[in-house]
N, C-alpha and C positions, 0 to 999 in steps of 0.2 A: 705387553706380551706375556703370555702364560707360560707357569714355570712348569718344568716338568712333572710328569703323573704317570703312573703306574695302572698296568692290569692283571687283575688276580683267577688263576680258578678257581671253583666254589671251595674250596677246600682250605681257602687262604692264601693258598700258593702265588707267591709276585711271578709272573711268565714277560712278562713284559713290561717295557720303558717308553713312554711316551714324550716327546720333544716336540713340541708345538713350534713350525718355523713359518715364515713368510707367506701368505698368497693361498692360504688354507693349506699346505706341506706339515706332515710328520714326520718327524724322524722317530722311527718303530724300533727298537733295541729287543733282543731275542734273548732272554737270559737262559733259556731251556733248551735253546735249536733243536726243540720242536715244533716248531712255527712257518720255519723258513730257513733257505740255507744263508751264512753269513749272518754276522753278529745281527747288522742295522738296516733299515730299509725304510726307503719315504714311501707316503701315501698321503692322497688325498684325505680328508673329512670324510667324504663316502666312502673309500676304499677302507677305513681306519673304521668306521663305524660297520659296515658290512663284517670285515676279520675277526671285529667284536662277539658279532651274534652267531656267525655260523662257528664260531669256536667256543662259543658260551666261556664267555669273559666277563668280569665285572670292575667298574670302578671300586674303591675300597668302601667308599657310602655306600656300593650298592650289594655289600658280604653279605650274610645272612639274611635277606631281604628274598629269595627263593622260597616257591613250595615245593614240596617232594610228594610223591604218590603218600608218602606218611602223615602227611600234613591234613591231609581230607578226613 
């Protein structure tokens, strides 16, 4: 089983706690509640990966790894 892991805005920011449970389940931890109401919340692999990108979240491998219009 995988240990928990974390999701950052580009900025470095930790927003989130990741718990990897049973049967493809997350348990989602909100350290900002601006995410969602209440501390924690499960989801799906897809539901977890979708929350990912439309919030533009990153794993911590994946920090500085962005371009910006500055970048071009």
């Amino acid at each position: 089983m995988m240990q928990q892991y974390f999701l950052y805005r580009d900025n470095d920011e930790k927003v989130i706690s990741v718990v990897p449970l049973e049967n493809g389940l997350n348990e989602v931890g909100n350290f900002t509640g601006a995410y969602f109401a209440g501390p924690t919340k499960e989801m799906t692999d897809d539901e977890l990966m979708h929350f990912k990108s439309v919030h533009n979240l990153y794993y911590e491998q994946e920090l500085g790894s962005q371009i910006n219009i500055f970048d071009l």
